[in-house]
N, C-alpha and C positions, 0 to 999 in steps of 0.2 A: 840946286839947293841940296844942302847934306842931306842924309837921314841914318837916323839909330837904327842897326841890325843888331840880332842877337848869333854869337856864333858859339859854339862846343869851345871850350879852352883848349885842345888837342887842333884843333881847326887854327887856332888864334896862335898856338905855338908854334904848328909847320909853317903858317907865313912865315911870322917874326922872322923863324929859323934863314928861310930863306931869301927873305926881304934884306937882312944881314949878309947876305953871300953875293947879291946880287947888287947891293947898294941903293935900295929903295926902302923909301918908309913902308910903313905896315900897309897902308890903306891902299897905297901905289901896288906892291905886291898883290893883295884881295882884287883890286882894279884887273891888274894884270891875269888874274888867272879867273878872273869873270869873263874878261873877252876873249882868252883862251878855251875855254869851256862850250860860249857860244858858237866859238868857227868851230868847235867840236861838232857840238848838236846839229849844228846847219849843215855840215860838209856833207851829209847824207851818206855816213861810213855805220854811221847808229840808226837802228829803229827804235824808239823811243817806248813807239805805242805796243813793239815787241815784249821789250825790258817791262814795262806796265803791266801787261797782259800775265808774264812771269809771277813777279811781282804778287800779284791778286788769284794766282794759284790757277789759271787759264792757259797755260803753256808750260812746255819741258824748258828748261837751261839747258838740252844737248840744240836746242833750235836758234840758239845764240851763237854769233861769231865769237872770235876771242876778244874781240875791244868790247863788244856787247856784255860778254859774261863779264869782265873788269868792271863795266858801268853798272850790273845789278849787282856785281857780289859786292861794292862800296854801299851801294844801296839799302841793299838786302843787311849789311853789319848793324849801320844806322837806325833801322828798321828795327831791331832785334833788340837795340838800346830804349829803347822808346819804352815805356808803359803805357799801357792800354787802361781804359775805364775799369774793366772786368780785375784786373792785379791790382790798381789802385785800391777800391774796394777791398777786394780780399787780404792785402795786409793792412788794409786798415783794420777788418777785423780781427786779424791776428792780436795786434796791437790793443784794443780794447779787451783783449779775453787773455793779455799774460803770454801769450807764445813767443815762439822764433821768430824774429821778421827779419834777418839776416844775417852776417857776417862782421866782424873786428878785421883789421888788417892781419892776423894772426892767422884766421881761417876757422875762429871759434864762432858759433851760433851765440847772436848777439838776442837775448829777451829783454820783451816792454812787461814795462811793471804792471801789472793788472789794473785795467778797471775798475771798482770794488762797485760802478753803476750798468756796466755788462751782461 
């Protein structure tokens, strides 16, 4: 039976990309490099619970092989895209109080319009 995933559009664009080159549709491509992935993890070339431990600030990245550090530094970017409860919050109060809450494509500090019940 199918099921709906949700992927990053950068994620959905390197298949395409590739699913294009290689003569498969999209989902055949995602198929493809999900069981790629799997004989990855299994081959027992990666420690997983290594990468994890990293990850959660319990280990050095010099204690990583090179395929290891590959697998946390993709990790680790992903990670770093993410907002957390704590930044959610805090631009929100940005945003009720008038301030900076980021950037235009230009590189200007983009302001929310005040609250006037802040």
């Amino acid at each position: 039976m199918a099921k709906t995933v949700k992927l990053n559009d950068d994620i959905v664009g390197f298949a395409r990309q590739e699913a294009e080159l290689q003569n498969r549709s999209l989902g055949a491509q995602i198929a493809h490099w999900v069981r790629i992935g799997r004989a990855v993890e299994t081959s027992g070339k990666l420690d997983h619970a290594k990468i994890s431990a990293i990850l959660a600030g319990e280990m050095q990245t010099r204690e990583l092989t090179l395929e290891e550090k590959s697998v946390w530094l993709d990790r680790f970017t992903d990670l770093m895209g993410e907002t957390g409860p704590a930044e959610e919050a805090f631009f929100a109060d940005r945003r009720r109080r008038g301030l900076g809450v980021g950037l235009d494509e230009k590189g200007n500090l983009v302001h929310a319009k005040p609250d006037p019940t802040a």
